[in-house]
LUMGU-278416 format. One record per residue (C-alpha): residue in one letter; x, z negated, y negated. Coordinates in steps of 0.05 Angstrom, whole numbers, padded with zeros to 5 digits, always signed. Each point is the difference from the previous one (the first is absolute). Layout:
N
AXZY/...
//
This chain:
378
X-00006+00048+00121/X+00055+00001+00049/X+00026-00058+00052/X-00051-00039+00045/X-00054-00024-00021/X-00082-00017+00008/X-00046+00036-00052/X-00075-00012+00000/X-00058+00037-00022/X-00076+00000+00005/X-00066+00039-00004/X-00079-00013+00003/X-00053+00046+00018/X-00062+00033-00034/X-00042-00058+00002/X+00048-00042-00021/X-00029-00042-00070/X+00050+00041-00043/X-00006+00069+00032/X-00074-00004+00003/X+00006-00008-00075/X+00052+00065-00008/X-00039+00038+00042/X-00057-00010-00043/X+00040+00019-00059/X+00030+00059+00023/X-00073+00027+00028/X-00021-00007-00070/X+00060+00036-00029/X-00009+00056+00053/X-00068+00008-00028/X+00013-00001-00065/X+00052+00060+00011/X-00043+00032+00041/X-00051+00005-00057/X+00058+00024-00056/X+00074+00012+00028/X+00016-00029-00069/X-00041-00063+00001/X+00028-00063-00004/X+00001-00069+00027/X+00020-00073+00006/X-00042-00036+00053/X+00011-00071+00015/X-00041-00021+00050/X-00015-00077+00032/X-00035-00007+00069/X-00018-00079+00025/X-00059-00024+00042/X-00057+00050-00012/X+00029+00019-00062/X+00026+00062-00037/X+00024+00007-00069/X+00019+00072-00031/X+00036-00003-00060/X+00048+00040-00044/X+00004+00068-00038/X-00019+00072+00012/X-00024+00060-00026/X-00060-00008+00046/X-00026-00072-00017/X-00076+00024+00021/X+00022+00023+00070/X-00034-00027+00063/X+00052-00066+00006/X-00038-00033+00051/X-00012+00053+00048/X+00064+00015+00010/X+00024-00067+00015/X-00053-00006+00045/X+00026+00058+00035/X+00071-00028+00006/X-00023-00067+00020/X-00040+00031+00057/X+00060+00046+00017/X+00049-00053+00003/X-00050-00034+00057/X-00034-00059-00044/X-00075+00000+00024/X-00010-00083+00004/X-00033-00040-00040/X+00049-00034-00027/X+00032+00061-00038/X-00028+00071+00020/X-00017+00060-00028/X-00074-00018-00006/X+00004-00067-00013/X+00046-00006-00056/X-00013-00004-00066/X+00036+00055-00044/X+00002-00022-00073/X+00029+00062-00040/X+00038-00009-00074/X+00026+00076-00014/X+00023+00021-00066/X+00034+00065-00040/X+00065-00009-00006/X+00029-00027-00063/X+00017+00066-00052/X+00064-00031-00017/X+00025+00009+00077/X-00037+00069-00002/X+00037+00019-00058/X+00068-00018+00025/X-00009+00034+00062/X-00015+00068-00044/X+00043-00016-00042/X+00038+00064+00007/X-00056+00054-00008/X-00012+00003+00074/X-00042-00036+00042/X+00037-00049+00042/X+00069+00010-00036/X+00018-00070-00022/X+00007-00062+00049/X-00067-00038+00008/X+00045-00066-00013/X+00066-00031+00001/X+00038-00019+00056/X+00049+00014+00061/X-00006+00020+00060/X+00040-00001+00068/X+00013+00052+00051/X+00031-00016+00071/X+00019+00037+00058/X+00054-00011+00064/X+00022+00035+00054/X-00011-00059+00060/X-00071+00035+00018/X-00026+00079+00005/X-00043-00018-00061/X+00059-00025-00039/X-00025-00067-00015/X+00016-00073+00020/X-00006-00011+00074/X-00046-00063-00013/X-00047+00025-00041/X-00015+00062+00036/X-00007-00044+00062/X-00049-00048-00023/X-00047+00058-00031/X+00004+00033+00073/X-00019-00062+00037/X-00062-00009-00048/X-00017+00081+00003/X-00003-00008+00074/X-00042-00057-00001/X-00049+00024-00047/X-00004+00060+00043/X-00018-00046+00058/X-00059-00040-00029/X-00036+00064-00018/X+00003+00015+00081/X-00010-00065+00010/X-00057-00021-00041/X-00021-00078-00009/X+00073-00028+00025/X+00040-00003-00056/X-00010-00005-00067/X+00022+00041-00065/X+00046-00056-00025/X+00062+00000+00017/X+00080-00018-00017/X+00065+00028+00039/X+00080-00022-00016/X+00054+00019+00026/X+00066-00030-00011/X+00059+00052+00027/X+00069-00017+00028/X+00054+00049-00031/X+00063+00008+00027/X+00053+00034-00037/X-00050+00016-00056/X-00053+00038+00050/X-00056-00026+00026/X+00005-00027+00074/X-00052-00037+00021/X-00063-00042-00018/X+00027-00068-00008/X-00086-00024-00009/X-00065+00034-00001/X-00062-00042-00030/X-00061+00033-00004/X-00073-00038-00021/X-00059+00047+00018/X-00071-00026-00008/X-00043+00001+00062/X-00067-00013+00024/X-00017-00069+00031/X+00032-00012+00066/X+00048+00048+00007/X+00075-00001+00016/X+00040+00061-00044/X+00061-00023+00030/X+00005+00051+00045/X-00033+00059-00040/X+00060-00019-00059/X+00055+00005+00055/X-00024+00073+00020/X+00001+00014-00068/X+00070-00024-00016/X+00028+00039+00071/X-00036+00066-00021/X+00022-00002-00070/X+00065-00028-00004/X+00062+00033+00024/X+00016-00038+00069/X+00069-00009-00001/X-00019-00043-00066/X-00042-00049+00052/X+00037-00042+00042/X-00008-00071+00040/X+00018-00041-00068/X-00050+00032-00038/X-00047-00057-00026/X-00067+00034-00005/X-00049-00042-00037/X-00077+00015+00008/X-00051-00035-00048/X+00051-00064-00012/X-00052-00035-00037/X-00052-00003+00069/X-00062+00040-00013/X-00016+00050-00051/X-00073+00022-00008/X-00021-00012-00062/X+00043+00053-00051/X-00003+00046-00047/X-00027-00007-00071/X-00052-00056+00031/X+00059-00033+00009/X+00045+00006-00049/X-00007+00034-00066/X+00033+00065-00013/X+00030+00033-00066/X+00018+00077-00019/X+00080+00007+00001/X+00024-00068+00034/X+00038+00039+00061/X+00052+00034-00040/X+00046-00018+00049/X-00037+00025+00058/X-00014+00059-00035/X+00071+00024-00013/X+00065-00019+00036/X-00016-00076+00031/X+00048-00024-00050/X+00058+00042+00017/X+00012+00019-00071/X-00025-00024-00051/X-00066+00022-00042/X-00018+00010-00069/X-00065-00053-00001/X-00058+00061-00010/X-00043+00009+00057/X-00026+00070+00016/X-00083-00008+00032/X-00045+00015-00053/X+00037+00043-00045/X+00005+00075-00020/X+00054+00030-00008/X+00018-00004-00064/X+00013-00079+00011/X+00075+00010+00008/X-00003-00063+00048/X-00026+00042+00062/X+00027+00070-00025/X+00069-00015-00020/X+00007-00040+00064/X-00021+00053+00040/X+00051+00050-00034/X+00053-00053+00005/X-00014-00003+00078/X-00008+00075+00004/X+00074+00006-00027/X+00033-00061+00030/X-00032+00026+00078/X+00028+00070-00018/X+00068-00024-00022/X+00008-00027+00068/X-00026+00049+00043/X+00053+00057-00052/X+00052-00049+00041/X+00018-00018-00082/X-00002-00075+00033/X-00027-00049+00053/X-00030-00050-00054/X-00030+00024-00065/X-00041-00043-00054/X-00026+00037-00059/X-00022-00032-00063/X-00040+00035-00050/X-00018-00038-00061/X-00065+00023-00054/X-00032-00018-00072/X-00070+00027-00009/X-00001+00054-00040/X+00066+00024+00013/X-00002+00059+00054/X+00070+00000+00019/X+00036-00058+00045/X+00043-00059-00043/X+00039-00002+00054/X+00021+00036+00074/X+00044-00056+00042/X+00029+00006+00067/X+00026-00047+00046/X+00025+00027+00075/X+00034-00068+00013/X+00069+00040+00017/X-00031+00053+00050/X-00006+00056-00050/X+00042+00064+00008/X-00008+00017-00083/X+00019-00061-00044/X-00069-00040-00020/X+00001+00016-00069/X+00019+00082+00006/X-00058-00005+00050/X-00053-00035-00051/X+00025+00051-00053/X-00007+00062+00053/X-00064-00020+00021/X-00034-00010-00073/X+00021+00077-00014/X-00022+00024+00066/X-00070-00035-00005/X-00043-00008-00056/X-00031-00070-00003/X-00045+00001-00052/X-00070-00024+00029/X-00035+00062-00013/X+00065+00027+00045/X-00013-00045+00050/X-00070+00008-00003/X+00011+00072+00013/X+00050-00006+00050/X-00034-00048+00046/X-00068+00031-00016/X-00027-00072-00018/X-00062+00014-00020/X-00041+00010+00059/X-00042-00052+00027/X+00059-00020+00058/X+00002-00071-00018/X-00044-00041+00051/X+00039+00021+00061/X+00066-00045-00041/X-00038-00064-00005/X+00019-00027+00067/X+00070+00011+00038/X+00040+00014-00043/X+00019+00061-00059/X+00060+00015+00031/X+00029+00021+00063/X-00073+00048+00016/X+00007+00071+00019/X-00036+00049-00041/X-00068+00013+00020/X-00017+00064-00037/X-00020-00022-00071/X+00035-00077+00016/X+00056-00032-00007/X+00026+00055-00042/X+00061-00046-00015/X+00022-00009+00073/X+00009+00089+00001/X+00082+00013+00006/X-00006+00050-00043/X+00061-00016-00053/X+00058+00002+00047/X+00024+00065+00001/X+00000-00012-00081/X+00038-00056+00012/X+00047+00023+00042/X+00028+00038-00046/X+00022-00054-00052/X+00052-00024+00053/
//
């Protein structure tokens, strides 16, 4: 993307519908690892008005469903009524996983050598932030971390529902300045979050970014106190944007909460990341995309493709056939690599995959620990 232009991108917090229902998800495939590093699971989860519904496929299907959603409900800051973590019904409807997806996925002798299913999968990174990811993405995460972090210290002002976008003036292809900032956070009768949103958008936001035409738009609809699943129903994997680049390149349709690892949907896009942010930081390029492509079963990759939109330093497709014989991408590979089967997945649901620093056992993918590899194919 190069010239001027305005690029937009949004996030939503925890106890937003959607995320309340991947957080679930993920707390239930952290559990299920936790119990058998080589367990499995596909949890779809749907939260409305004092309702919870478990569903999917694991190799745990008499676990203790309902507690832990419970738990994440009461986490997240539901305690009302209307949806809380007491007064919500949780209806579970676990199964085993069907042996014909079990069987592909040991196909090859070895537990967790095949892909769990078909598909492709996307991997982005860019050099206009320290993370290497898109500028409006990042932002809108931050401005929702920071006010999360306030309503814990300020208990019973605002609510855990919220929504933050950011649309970005680039100038010459780099990102200049915020253009607008919306953001719709749920609050307690009476008050004004005006002001508390504007502190967060100063402390977070880089200031030269902020100027006197910035349009700043606080709770545009008027007031905002009833949210969250009572609200508005919410469904596992329905923030795929959110959850990845904020539409800065494209994705591959599979959503990653509630899966282990084997799904190639959230491992596979984690590798692709892992490669595409390490490509960038090697100085191989300032824009990278990375598209890996599966068939359950099979262990290795159809297909490695790379894309650095004319930033590259090594031709695209010497770089997609350098990087295939410098990292195996098998799932079991990846698995390995990444060490993906730990129970690390709750801490993803909300804010974003990308663009985290490592935290000991998380965000494995984020580590920069490829590019002196890398370096060396230039």
């Amino acid at each position: 993307m190069n010239g001027n232009f305005l690029f937009t991108s949004e996030s939503v917090s925890e106890g937003h519908p959607d995320k309340v229902a991947d957080r679930i998800s993920d707390a239930i495939t952290d559990a299920i690892l936790a119990r058998d590093p080589l367990g499995r699971a596909a949890i779809e989860v749907l939260v409305t008005k004092r309702l919870c519904v478990i569903a999917g496929e694991t190799s745990e299907p008499g676990m203790d469903a309902a507690a832990i959603a419970r738990r994440a409900i009461r986490s997240i800051g539901y305690e009302d009524d209307a949806f809380g973590a007491d007064s919500t019904e949780v209806r579970v409807a676990l199964q085993e996983q069907a042996r014909e997806i079990g069987a592909a996925v040991d196909a090859k002798g070895e537990e967790g050598e095949g892909a769990g299913d078909q598909g492709l999968m996307f991997g982005y990174a860019c050099d206009e932030t320290d993370e290497l990811m898109p500028a409006p993405i990042l932002y809108a995460h931050r401005v929702l971390e920071y006010l999360a972090a306030w309503r814990r210290r300020h208990p019973g002002v605002l609510g855990p529902d919220a929504k933050s976008q950011l649309t970005v003036e680039y100038r010459d292809g780099r990102p200049s300045r915020i253009h607008t900032a919306v953001v719709s956070h749920q609050h307690a009768p009476g008050v004004e979050v005006e002001e508390i949103v504007r502190t967060a958008l100063r402390e977070v936001l880089p200031s030269k970014w902020l100027d006197d035409r910035t349009r700043v738009l606080v709770n545009p609809s008027g007031s905002f106190v009833s949210g969250g699943p009572a609200a508005d129903t919410g469904l596992t994997g329905r923030k795929i944007i959110v959850d990845t680049y904020g539409g800065a390149a494209p994705h591959g349709g599979g959503a990653f909460s509630g899966k282990d690892p084997t799904k190639v949907d959230r491992s596979a896009a984690y590798a692709a990341r892992h490669l595409a942010k390490n490509v960038v930081a090697a100085g191989l390029a300032g824009r990278c995309v990375i598209q890996l492509a599966y068939a359950i079963g099979v262990a290795e990759p159809l297909a490695l493709y790379v894309e650095t939109f004319g930033t590259g330093r090594v031709p695209d497709g010497l770089l997609a056939e350098r990087l295939r014989q410098a990292v195996p991408l098998t799932p079991k590979a990846i698995i390995e690599r990444l060490q993906l089967r730990r129970p690390i997945y709750e801490p993803t649901a909300a804010y974003g995959h990308f663009g985290r620093k490592p935290d000991g056992d998380l965000f494995g993918w984020e580590r920069l620990d490829l590019v002196e590899t890398l370096r060396s194919l230039s």
